[in-house]
Biotite code that builds the C-alpha atoms (Angstrom):
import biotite.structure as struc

atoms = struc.array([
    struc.Atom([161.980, -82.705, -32.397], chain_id="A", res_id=1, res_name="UNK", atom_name="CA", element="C"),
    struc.Atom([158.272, -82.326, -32.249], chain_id="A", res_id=2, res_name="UNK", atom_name="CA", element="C"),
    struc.Atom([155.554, -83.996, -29.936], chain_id="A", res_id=3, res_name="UNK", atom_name="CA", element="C"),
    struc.Atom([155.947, -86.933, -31.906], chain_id="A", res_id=4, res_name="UNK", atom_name="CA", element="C"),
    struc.Atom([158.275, -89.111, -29.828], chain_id="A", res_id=5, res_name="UNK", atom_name="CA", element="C"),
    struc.Atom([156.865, -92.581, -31.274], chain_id="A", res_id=6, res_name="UNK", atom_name="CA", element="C"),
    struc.Atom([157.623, -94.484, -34.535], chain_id="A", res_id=7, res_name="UNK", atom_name="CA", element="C"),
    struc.Atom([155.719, -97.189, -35.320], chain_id="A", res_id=8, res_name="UNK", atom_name="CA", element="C"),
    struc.Atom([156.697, -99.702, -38.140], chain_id="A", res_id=9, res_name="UNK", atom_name="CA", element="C"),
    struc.Atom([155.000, -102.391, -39.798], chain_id="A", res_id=10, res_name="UNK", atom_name="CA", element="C"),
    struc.Atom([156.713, -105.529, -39.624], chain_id="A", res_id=11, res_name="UNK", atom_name="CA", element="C"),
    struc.Atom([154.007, -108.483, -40.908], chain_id="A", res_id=12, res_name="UNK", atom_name="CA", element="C"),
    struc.Atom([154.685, -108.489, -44.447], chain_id="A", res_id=13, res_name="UNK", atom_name="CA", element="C"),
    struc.Atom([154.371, -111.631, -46.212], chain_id="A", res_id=14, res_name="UNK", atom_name="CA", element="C"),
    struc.Atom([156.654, -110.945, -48.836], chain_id="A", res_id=15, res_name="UNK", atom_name="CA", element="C"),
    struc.Atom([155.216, -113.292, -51.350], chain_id="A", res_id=16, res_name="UNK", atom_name="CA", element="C"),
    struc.Atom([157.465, -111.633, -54.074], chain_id="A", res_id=17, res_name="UNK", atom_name="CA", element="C"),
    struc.Atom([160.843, -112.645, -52.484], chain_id="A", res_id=18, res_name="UNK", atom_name="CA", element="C"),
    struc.Atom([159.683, -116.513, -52.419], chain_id="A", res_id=19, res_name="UNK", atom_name="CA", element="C"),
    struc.Atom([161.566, -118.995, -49.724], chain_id="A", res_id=20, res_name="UNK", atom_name="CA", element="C"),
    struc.Atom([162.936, -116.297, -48.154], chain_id="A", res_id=21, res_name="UNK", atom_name="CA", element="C"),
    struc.Atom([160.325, -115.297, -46.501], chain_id="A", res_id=22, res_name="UNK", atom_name="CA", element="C"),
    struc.Atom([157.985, -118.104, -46.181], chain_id="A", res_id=23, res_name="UNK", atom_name="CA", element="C"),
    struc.Atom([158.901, -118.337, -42.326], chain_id="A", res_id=24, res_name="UNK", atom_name="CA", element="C"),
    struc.Atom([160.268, -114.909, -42.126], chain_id="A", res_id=25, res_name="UNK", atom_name="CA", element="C"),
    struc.Atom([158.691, -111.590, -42.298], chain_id="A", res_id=26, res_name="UNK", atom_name="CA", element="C"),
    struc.Atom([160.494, -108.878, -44.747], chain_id="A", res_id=27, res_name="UNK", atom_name="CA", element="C"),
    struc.Atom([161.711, -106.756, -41.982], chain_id="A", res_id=28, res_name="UNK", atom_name="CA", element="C"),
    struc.Atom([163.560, -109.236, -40.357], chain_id="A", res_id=29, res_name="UNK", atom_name="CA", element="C"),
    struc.Atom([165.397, -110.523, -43.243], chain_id="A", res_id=30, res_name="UNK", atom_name="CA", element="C"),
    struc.Atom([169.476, -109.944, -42.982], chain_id="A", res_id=31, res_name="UNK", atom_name="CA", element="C"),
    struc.Atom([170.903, -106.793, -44.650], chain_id="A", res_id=32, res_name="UNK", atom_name="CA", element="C"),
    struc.Atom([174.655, -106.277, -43.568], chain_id="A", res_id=33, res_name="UNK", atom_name="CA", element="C"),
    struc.Atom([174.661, -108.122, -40.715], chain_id="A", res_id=34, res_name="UNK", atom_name="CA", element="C"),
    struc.Atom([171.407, -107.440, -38.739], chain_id="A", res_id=35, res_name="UNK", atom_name="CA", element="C"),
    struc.Atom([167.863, -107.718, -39.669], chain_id="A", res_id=36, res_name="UNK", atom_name="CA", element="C"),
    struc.Atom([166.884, -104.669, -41.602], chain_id="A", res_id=37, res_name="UNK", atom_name="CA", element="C"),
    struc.Atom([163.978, -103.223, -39.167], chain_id="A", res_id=38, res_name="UNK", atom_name="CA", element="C"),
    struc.Atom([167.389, -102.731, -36.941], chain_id="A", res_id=39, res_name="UNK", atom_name="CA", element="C"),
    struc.Atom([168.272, -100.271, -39.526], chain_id="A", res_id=40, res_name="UNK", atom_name="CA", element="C"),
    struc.Atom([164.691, -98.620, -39.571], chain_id="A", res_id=41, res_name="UNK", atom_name="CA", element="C"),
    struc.Atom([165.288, -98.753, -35.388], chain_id="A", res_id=42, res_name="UNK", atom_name="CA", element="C"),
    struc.Atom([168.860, -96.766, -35.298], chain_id="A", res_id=43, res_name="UNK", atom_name="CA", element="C"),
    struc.Atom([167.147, -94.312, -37.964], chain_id="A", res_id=44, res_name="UNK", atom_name="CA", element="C"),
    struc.Atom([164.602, -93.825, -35.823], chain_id="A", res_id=45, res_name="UNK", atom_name="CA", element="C"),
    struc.Atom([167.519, -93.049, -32.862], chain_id="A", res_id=46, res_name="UNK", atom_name="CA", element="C"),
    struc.Atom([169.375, -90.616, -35.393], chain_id="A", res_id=47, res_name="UNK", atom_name="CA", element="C"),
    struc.Atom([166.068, -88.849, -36.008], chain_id="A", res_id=48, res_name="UNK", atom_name="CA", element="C"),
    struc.Atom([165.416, -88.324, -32.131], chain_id="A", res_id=49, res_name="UNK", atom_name="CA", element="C"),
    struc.Atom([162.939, -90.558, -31.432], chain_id="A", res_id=50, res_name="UNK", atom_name="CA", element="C"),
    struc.Atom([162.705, -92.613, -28.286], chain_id="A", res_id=51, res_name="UNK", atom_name="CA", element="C"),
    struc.Atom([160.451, -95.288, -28.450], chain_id="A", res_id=52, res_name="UNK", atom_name="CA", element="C"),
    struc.Atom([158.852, -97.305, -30.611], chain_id="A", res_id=53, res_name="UNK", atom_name="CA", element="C"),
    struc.Atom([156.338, -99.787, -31.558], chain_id="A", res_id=54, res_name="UNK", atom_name="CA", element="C"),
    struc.Atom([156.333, -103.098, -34.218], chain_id="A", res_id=55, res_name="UNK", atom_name="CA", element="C"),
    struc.Atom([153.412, -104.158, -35.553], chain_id="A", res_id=56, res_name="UNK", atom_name="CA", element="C"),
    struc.Atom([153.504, -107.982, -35.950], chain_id="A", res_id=57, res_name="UNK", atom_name="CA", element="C"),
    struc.Atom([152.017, -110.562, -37.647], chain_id="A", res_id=58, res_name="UNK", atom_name="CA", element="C"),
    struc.Atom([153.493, -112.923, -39.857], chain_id="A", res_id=59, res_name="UNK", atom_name="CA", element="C"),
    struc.Atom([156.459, -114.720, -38.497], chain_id="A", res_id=60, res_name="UNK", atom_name="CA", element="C"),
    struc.Atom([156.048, -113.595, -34.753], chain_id="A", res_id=61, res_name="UNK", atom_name="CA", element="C"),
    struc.Atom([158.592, -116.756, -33.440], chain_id="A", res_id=62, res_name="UNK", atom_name="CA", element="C"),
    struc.Atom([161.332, -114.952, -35.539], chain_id="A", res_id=63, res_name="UNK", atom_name="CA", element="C"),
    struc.Atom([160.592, -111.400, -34.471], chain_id="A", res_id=64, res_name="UNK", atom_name="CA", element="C"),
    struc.Atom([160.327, -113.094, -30.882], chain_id="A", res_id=65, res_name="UNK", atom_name="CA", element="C"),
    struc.Atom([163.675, -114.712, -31.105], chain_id="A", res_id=66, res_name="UNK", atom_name="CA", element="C"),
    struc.Atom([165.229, -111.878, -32.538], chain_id="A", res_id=67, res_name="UNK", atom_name="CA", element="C"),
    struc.Atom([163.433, -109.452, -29.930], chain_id="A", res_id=68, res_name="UNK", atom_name="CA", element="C"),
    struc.Atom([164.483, -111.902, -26.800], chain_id="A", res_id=69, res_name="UNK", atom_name="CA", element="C"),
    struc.Atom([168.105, -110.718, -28.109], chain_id="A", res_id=70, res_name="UNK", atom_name="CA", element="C"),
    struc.Atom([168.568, -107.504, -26.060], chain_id="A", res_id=71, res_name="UNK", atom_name="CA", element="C"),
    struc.Atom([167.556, -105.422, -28.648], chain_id="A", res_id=72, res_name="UNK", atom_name="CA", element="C"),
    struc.Atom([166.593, -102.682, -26.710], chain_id="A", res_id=73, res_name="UNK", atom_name="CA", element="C"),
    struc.Atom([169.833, -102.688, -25.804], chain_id="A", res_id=74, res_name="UNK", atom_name="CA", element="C"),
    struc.Atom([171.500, -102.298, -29.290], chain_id="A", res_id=75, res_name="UNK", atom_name="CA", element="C"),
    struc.Atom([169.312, -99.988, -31.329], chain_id="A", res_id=76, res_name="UNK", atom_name="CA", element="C"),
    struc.Atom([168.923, -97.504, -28.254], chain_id="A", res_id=77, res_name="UNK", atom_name="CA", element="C"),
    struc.Atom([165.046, -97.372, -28.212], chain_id="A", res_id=78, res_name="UNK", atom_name="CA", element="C"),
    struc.Atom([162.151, -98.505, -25.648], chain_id="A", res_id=79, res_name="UNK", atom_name="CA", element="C"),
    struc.Atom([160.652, -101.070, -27.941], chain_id="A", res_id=80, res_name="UNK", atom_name="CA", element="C"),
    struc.Atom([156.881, -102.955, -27.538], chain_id="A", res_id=81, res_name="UNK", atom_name="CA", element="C"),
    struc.Atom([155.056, -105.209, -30.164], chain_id="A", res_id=82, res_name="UNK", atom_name="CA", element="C"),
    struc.Atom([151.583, -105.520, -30.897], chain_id="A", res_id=83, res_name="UNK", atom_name="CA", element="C"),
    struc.Atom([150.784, -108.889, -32.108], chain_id="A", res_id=84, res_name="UNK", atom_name="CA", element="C"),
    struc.Atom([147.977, -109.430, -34.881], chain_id="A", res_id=85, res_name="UNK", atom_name="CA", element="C"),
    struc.Atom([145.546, -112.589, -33.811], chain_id="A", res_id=86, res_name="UNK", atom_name="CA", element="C"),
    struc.Atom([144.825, -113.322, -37.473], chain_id="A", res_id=87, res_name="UNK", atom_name="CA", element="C"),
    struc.Atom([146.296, -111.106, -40.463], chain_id="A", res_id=88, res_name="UNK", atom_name="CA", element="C"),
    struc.Atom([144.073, -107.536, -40.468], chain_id="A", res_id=89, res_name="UNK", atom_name="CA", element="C"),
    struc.Atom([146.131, -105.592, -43.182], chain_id="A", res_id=90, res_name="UNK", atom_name="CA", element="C"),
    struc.Atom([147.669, -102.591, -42.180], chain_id="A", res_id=91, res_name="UNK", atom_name="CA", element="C"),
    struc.Atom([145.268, -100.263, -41.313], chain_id="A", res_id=92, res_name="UNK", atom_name="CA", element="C"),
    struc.Atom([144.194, -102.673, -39.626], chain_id="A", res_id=93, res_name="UNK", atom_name="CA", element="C"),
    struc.Atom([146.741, -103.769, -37.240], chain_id="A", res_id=94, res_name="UNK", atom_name="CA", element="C"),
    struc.Atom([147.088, -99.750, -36.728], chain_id="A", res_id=95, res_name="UNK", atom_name="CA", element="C"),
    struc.Atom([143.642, -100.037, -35.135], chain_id="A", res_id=96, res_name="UNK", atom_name="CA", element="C"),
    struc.Atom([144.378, -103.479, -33.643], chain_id="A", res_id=97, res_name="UNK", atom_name="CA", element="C"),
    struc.Atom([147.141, -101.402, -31.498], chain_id="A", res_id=98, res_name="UNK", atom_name="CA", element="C"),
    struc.Atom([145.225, -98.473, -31.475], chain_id="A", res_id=99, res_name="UNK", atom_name="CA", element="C"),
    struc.Atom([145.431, -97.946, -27.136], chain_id="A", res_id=100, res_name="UNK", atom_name="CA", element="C"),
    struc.Atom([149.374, -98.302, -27.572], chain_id="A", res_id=101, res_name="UNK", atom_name="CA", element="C"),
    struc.Atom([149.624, -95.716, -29.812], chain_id="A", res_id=102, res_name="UNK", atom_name="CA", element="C"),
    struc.Atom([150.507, -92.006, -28.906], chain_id="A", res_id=103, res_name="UNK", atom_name="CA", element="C"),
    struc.Atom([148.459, -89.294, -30.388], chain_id="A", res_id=104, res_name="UNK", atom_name="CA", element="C"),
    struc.Atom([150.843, -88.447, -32.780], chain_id="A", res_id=105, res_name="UNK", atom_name="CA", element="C"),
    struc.Atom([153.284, -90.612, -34.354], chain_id="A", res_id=106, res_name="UNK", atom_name="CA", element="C"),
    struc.Atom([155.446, -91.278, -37.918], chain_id="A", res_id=107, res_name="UNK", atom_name="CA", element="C"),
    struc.Atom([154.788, -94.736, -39.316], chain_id="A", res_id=108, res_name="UNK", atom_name="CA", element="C"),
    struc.Atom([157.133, -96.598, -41.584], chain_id="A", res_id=109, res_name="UNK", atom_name="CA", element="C"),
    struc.Atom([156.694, -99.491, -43.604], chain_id="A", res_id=110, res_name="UNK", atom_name="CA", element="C"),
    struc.Atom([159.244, -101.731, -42.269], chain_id="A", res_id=111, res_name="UNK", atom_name="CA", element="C"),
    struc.Atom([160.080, -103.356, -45.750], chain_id="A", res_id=112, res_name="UNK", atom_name="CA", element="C"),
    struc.Atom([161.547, -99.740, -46.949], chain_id="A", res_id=113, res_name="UNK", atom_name="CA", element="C"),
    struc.Atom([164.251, -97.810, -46.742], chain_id="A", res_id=114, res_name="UNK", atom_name="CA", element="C"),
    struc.Atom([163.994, -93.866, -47.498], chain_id="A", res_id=115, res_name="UNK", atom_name="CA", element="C"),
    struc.Atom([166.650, -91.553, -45.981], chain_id="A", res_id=116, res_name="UNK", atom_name="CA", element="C"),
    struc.Atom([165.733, -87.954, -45.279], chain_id="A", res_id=117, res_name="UNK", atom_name="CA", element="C"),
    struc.Atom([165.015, -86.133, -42.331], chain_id="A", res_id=118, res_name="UNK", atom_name="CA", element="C"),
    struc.Atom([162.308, -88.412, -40.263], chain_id="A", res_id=119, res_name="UNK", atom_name="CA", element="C"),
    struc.Atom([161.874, -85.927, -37.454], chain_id="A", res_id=120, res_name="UNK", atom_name="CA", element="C"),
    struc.Atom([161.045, -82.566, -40.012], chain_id="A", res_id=121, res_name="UNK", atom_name="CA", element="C"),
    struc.Atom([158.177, -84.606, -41.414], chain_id="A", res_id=122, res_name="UNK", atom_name="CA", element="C"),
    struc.Atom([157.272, -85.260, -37.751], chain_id="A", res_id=123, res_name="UNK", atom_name="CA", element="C"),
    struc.Atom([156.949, -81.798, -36.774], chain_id="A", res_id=124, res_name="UNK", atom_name="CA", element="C"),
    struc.Atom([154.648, -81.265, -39.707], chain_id="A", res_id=125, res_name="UNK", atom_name="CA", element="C"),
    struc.Atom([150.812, -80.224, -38.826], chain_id="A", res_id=126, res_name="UNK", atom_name="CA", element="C"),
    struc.Atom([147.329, -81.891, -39.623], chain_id="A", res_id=127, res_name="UNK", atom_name="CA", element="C"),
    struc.Atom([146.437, -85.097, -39.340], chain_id="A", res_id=128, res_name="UNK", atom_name="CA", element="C"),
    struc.Atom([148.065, -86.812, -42.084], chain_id="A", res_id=129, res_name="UNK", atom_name="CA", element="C"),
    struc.Atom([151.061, -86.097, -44.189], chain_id="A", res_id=130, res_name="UNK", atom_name="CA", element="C"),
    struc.Atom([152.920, -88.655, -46.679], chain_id="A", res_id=131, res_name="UNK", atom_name="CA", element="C"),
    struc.Atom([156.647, -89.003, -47.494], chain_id="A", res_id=132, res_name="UNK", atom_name="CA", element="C"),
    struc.Atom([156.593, -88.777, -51.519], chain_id="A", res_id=133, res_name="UNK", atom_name="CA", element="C"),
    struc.Atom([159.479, -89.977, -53.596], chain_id="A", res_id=134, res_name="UNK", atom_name="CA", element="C"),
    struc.Atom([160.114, -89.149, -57.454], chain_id="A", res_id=135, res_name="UNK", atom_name="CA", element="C"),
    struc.Atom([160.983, -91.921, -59.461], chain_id="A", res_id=136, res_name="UNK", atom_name="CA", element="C"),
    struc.Atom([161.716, -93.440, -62.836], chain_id="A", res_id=137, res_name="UNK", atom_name="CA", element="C"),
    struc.Atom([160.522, -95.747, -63.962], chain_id="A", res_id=138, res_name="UNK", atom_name="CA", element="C"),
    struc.Atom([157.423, -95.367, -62.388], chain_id="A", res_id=139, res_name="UNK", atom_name="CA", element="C"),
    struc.Atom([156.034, -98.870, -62.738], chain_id="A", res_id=140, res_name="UNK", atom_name="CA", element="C"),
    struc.Atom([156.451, -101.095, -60.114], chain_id="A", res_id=141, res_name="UNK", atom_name="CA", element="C"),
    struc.Atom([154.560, -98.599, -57.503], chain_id="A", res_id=142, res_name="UNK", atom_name="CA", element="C"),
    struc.Atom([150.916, -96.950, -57.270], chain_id="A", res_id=143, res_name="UNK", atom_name="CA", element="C"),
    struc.Atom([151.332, -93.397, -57.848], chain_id="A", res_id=144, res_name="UNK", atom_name="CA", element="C"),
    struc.Atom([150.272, -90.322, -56.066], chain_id="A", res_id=145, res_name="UNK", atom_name="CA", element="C"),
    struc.Atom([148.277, -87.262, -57.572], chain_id="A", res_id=146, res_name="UNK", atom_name="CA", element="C"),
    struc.Atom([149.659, -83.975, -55.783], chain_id="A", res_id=147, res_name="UNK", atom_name="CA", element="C"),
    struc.Atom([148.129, -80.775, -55.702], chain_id="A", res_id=148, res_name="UNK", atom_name="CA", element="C"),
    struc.Atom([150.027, -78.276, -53.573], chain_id="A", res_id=149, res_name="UNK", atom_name="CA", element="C"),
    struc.Atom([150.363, -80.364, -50.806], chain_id="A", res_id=150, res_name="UNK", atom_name="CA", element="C"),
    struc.Atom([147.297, -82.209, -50.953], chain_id="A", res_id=151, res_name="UNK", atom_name="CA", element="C"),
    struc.Atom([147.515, -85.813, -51.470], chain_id="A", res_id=152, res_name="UNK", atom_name="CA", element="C"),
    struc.Atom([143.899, -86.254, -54.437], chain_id="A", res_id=153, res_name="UNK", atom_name="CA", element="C"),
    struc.Atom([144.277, -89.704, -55.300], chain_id="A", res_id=154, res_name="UNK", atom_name="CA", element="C"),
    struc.Atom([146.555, -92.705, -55.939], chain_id="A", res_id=155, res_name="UNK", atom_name="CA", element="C"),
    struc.Atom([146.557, -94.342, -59.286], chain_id="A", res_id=156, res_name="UNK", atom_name="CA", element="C"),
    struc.Atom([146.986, -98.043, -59.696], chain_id="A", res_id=157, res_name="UNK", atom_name="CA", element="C"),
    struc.Atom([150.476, -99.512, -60.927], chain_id="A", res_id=158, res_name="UNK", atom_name="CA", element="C"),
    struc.Atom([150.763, -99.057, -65.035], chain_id="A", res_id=159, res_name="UNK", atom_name="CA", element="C"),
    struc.Atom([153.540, -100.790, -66.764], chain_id="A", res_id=160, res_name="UNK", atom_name="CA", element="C"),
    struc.Atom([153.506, -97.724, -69.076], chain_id="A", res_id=161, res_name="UNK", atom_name="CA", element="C"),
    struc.Atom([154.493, -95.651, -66.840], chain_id="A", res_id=162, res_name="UNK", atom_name="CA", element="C"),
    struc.Atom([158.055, -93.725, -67.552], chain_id="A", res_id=163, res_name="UNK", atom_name="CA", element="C"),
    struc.Atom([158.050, -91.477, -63.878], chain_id="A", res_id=164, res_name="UNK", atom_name="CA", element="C"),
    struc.Atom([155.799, -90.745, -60.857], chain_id="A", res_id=165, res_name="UNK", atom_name="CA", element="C"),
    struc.Atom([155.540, -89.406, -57.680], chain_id="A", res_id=166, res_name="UNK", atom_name="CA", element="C"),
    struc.Atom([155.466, -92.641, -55.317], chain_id="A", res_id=167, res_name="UNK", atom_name="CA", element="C"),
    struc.Atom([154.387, -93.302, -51.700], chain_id="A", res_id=168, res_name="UNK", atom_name="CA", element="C"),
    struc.Atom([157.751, -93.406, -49.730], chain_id="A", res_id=169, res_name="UNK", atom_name="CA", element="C"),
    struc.Atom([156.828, -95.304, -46.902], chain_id="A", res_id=170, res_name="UNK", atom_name="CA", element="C"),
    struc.Atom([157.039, -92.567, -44.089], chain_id="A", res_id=171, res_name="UNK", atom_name="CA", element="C"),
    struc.Atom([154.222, -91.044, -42.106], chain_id="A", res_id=172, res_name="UNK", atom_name="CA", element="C"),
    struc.Atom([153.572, -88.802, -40.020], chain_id="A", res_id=173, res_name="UNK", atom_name="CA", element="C"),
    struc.Atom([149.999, -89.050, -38.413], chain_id="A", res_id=174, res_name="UNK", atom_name="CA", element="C"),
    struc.Atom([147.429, -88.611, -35.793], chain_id="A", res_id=175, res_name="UNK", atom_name="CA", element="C"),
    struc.Atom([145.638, -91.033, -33.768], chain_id="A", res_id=176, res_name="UNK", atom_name="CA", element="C"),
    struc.Atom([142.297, -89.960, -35.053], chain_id="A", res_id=177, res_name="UNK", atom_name="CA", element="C"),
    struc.Atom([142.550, -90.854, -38.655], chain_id="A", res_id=178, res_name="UNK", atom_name="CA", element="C"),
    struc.Atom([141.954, -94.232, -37.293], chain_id="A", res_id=179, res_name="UNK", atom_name="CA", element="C"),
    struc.Atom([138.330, -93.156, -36.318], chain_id="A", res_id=180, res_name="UNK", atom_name="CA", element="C"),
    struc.Atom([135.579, -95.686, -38.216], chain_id="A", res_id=181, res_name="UNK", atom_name="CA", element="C"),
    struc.Atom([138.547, -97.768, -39.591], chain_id="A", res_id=182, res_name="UNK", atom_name="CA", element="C"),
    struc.Atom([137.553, -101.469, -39.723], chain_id="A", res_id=183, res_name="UNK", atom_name="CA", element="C"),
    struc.Atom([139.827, -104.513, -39.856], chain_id="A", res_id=184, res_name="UNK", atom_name="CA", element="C"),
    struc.Atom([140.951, -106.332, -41.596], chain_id="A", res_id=185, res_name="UNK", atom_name="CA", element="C"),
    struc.Atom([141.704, -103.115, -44.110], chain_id="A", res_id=186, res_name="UNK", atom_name="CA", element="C"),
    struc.Atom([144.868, -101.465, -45.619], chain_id="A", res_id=187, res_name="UNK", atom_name="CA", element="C"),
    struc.Atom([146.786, -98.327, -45.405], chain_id="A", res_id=188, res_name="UNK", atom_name="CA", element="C"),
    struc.Atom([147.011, -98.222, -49.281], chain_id="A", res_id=189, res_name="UNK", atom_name="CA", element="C"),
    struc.Atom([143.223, -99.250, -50.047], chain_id="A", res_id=190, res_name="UNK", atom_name="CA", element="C"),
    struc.Atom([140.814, -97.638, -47.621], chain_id="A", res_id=191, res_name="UNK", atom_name="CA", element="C"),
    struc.Atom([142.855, -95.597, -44.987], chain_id="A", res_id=192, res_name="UNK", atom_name="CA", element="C"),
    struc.Atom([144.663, -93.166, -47.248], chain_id="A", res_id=193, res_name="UNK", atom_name="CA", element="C"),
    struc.Atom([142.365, -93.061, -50.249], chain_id="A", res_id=194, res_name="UNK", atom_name="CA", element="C"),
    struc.Atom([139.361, -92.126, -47.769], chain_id="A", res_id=195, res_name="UNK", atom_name="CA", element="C"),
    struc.Atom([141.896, -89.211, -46.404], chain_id="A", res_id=196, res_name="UNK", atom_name="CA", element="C"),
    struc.Atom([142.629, -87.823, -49.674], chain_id="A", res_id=197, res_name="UNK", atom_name="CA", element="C"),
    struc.Atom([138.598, -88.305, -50.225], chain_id="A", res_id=198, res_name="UNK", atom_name="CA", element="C"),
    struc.Atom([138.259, -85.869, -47.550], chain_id="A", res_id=199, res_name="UNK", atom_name="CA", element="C"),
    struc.Atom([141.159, -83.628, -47.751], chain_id="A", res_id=200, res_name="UNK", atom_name="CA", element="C"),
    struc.Atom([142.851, -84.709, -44.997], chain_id="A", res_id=201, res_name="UNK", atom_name="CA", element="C"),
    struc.Atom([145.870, -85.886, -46.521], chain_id="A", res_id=202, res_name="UNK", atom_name="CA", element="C"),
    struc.Atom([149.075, -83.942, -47.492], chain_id="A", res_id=203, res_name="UNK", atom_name="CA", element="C"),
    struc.Atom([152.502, -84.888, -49.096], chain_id="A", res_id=204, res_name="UNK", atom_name="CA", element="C"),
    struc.Atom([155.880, -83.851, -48.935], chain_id="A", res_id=205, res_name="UNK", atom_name="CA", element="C"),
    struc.Atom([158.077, -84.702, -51.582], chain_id="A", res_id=206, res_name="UNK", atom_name="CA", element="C"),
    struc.Atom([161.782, -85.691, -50.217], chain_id="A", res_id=207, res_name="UNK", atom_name="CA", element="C"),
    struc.Atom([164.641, -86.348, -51.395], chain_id="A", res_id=208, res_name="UNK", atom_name="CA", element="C"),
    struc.Atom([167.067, -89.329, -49.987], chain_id="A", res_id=209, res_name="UNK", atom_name="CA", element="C"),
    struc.Atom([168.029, -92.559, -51.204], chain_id="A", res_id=210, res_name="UNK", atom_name="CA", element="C"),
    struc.Atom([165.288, -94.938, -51.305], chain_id="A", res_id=211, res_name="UNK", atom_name="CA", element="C"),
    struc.Atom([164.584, -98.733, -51.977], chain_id="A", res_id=212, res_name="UNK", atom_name="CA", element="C"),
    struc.Atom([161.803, -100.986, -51.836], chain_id="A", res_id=213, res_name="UNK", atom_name="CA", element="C"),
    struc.Atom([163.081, -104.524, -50.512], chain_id="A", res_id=214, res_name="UNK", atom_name="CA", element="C"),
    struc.Atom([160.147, -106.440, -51.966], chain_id="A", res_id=215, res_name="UNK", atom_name="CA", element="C"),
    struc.Atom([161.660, -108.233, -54.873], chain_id="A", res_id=216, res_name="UNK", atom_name="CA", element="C"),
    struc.Atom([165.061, -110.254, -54.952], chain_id="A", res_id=217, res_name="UNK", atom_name="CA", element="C"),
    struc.Atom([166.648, -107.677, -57.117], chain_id="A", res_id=218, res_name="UNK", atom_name="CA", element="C"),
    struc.Atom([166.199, -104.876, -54.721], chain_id="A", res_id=219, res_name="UNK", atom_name="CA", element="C"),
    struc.Atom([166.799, -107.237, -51.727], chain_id="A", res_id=220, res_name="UNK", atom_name="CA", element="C"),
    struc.Atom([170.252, -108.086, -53.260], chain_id="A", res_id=221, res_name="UNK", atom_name="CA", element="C"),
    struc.Atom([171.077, -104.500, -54.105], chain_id="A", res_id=222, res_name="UNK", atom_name="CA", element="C"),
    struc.Atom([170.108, -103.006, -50.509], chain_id="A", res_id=223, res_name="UNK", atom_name="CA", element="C"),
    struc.Atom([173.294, -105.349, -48.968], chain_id="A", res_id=224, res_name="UNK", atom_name="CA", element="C"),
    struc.Atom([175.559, -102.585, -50.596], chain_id="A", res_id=225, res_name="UNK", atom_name="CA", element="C"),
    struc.Atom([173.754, -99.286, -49.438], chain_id="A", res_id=226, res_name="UNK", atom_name="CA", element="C"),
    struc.Atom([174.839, -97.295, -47.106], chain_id="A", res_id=227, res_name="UNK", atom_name="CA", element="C"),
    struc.Atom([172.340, -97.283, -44.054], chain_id="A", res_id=228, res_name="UNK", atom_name="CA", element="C"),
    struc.Atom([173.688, -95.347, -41.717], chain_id="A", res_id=229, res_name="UNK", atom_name="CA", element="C"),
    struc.Atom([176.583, -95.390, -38.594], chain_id="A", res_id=230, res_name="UNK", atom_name="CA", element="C"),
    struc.Atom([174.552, -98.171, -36.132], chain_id="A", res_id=231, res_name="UNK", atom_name="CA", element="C"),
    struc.Atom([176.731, -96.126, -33.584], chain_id="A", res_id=232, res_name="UNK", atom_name="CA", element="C"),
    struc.Atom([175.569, -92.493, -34.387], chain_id="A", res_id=233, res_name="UNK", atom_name="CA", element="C"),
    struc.Atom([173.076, -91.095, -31.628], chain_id="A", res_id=234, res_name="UNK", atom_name="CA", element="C"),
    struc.Atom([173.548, -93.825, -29.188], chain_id="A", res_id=235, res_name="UNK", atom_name="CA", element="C"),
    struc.Atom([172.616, -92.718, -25.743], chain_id="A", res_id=236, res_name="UNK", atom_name="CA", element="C"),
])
């Protein structure tokens, strides 16, 4: 395991897509075999070797406070603390809303998706930024990501057209200072990461693992009968 010892997930999603579902609950905290899903991103994070880690809240804080005041600590094996967004402030932006809680080096996850492969090797990566990447087909639903070698050039917008691509998996690994002269409200996916690749300071890493967005109700539905791990594997 490398000096990253944090994981940090984003769990403020409005999920406009999956309707009523979420119009008092955030994504993450929707039920997926039993337990909220970000439980499963939390006993991931255990498996991977990680010991603490942060949620980065907005929408839907009374849920993620009822469901934190639940010993959770307790059940997914981690030290856990929240940051708390005032007003929504995107993601990037609620990465520099928390920005003194944050360790100098930590891996990030969207908390609406799951991708399975080795968390802690992308950890130990160097530089300042590096990006899960996922090959899939179709293509369509997701931005895509130009690779050369293993630096990240650009990210294309969604095209309907599109029959396979090279998508952003959700998982990062990255240091405290990309956040330098980030502004809020902004997002991960429209200023943060296309300014890194601007500069050359973002790599990928194409993985392999299953993966699944939970944004939609189709994907939702079919996540209840994926296998997401042993919640008892790696507890302390």
């Amino acid at each position: 395991m490398s000096d990253a010892r944090q994981c940090v997930i984003l769990v403020g999603g409005l999920g406009t897509r999956l309707g009523a579902l979420t119009r008092e609950t955030p994504k993450p905290l929707l039920p997926v075999r039993g337990r909220p899903f970000v439980e499963w991103l939390l006993l991931k994070a255990r498996r991977e070797g990680f010991d603490r880690a942060l949620l980065l809240a907005g929408h839907g804080a009374e849920v993620l406070d009822a469901w934190f005041a639940g010993d959770v600590e307790a059940r997914v094996g981690l030290t856990l603390a929240v940051s708390r967004e005032p007003h929504p402030l995107g993601t990037a932006g609620a990465l520099v809303h928390a920005e003194t809680l944050l360790e100098d080096r930590f891996l990030l996850v969207n908390g609406d998706t799951w991708f399975d492969f080795d968390w802690a090797n992308l950890a130990t990566a160097g530089g300042e930024a590096i990006m899960a990447l996922r090959r899939v087909a179709p293509a369509d639903r997701y931005e895509t990501v130009v690779l050369e070698g293993d630096r990240v050039t650009g990210l294309r917008p969604r095209d309907p057209a599109l029959v396979e691509g090279l998508i952003n998996g959700g998982v990062y690994a990255l240091s405290r200072s990309v956040l330098e002269g980030v502004s809020a409200p902004s997002s991960l996916e429209g200023a943060l990461l296309p300014r890194l690749a601007r500069e050359g300071r973002l790599r990928g890493r194409v993985c392999e693992g299953s993966f699944i967005d939970i944004g939609v109700p189709e994907s939702y539905r079919a996540v209840q009968d994926m296998d997401l791990g042993d919640p008892g594997e790696g507890a302390p």
